[in-house]
N, C-alpha and C positions, 0 to 999 in steps of 0.2 A: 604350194605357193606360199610365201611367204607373207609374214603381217604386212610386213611395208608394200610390198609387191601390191597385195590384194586392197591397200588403202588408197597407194597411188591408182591404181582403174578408176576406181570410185568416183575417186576425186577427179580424175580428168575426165569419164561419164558424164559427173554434175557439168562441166563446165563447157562439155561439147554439145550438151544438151541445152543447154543455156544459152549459148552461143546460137545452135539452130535454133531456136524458138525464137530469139530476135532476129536471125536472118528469115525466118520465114513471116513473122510481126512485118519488117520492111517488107517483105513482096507481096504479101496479101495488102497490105495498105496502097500501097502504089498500084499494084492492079486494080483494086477496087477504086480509085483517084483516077483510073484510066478510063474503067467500064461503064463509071456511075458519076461521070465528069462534073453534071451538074451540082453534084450537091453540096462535096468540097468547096469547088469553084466559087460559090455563094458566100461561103465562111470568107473568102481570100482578101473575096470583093469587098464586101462588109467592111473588112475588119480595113482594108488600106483608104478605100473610099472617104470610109468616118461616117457615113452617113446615117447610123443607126443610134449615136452615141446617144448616150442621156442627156435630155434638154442642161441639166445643170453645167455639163463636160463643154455645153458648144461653144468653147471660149476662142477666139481668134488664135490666140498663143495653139493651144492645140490644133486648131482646123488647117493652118499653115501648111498642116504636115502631111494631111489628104492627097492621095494619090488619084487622080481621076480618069486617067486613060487606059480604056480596057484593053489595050495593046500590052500597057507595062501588068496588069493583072494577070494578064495570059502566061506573059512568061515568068513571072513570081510564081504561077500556081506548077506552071512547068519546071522549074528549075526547082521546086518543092518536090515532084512528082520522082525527077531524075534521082534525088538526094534519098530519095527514101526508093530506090531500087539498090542505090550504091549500097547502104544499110544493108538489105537484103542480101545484096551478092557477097560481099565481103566476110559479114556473118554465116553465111551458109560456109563458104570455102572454109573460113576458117574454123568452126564447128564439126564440118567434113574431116578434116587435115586433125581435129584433134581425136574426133570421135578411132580414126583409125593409129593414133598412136595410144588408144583404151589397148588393144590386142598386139600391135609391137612396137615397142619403146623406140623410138626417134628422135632424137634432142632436136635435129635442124626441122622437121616437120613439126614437132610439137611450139618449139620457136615462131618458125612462120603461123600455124593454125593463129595460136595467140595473137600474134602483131595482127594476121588478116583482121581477129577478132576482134581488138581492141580498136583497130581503124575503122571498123563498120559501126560500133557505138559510139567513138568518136566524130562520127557520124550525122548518129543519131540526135546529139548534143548539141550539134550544131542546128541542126531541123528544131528540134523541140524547145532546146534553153535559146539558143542566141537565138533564131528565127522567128519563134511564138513568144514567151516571157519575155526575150530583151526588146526586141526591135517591134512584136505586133503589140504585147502586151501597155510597156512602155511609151516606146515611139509614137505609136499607133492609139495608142490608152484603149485597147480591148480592155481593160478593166472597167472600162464605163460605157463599155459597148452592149448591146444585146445579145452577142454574137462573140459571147466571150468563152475562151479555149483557154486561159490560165492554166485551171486546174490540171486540167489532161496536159498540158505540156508539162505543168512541175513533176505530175506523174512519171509519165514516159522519161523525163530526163533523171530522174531520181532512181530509176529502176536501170537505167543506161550506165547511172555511176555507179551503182554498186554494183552492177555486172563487171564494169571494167577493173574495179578494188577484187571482186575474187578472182578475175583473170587472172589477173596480176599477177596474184602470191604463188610462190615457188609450190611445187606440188608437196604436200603432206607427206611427214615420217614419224615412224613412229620410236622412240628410242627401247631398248631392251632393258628392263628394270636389271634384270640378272649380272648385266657388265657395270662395272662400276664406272663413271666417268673418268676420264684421263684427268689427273690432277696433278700432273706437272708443268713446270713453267718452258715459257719455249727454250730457253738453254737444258734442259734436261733435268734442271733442278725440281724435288720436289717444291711445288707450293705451301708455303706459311699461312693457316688462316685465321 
């Protein structure tokens, strides 16, 4: 097998393993959001409610923004729930779809793996960055709540983008020190340098 051969695996290894580990992150999170409803469910509430905030936060301009009907919590914390199963499914497929172009080379599956992969953490980015940082964070001022998830979403989202930055890149080669690069111009001419 050849160098390049044996680095391309590698690398599409790392990145299908990658890819699974966050599609499996989304379905463990979402089932357990399923099984153990209440306890998420509490963070949702909290955080749209406002009702926890820090006496100094309880400013009218802020409270405006309280969500009070646990009709619309239920389906906030459901349409959270769905988002991070999509996560799951997409990451998996595509993690799958890459993991078997590790053993035979596929351009249009290894294409798709990717795209599935990259839309499953595009995903994610959405749940973690816009959903908790922008809209609970912000919106909502979870920073001056009790019942604050900041951090774990800049996490989660942070870990999401750099997944999606090594998707990305074209699979690794390695050049052969022994040939010497082509140093002519594209008319044929050697290059001047």
């Amino acid at each position: 097998m050849a160098a390049n051969d044996r680095l391309q695996q590698v690398s599409l290894l790392t990145k299908a393993v990658l890819t699974l580990s966050i599609g499996l992150f989304g379905l463990v999170v979402a089932w357990t959001n399923l099984i153990a409803y209440s306890i998420n469910f509490q963070f949702v509430q909290q955080v749209l409610s406002m009702e926890s905030l820090a006496s100094w936060a309880q400013v009218e301009t802020l409270l405006h923004r309280a969500i009070k009907d646990p009709m619309l919590h239920q389906m906030a914390y459901a349409a959270i729930i769905f988002a991070e199963f999509v996560v799951g499914i997409l990451c998996s497929v595509g993690g799958l779809l890459l993991l078997f172009c590790v053993f035979c080379a596929n351009p249009n599956r290894l294409a798709i793996g990717k795209a599935f992969g990259l839309a499953g953490c595009g995903v994610g980015v959405l749940i973690w960055y816009l959903g908790f940082a922008v809209i609970g964070a912000e919106y909502f001022a979870m920073w001056a709540n009790s019942w604050n998830g900041q951090a774990t979403a800049y996490a989660f989202s942070g870990i999401l983008l750099l997944s999606m930055i090594y998707l990305a890149q074209p699979e690794a080669t390695v050049s052969d020190p022994r040939k010497p690069e082509d140093m002519s111009s594209p008319n044929g001419q050697n290059a001047q340098l």
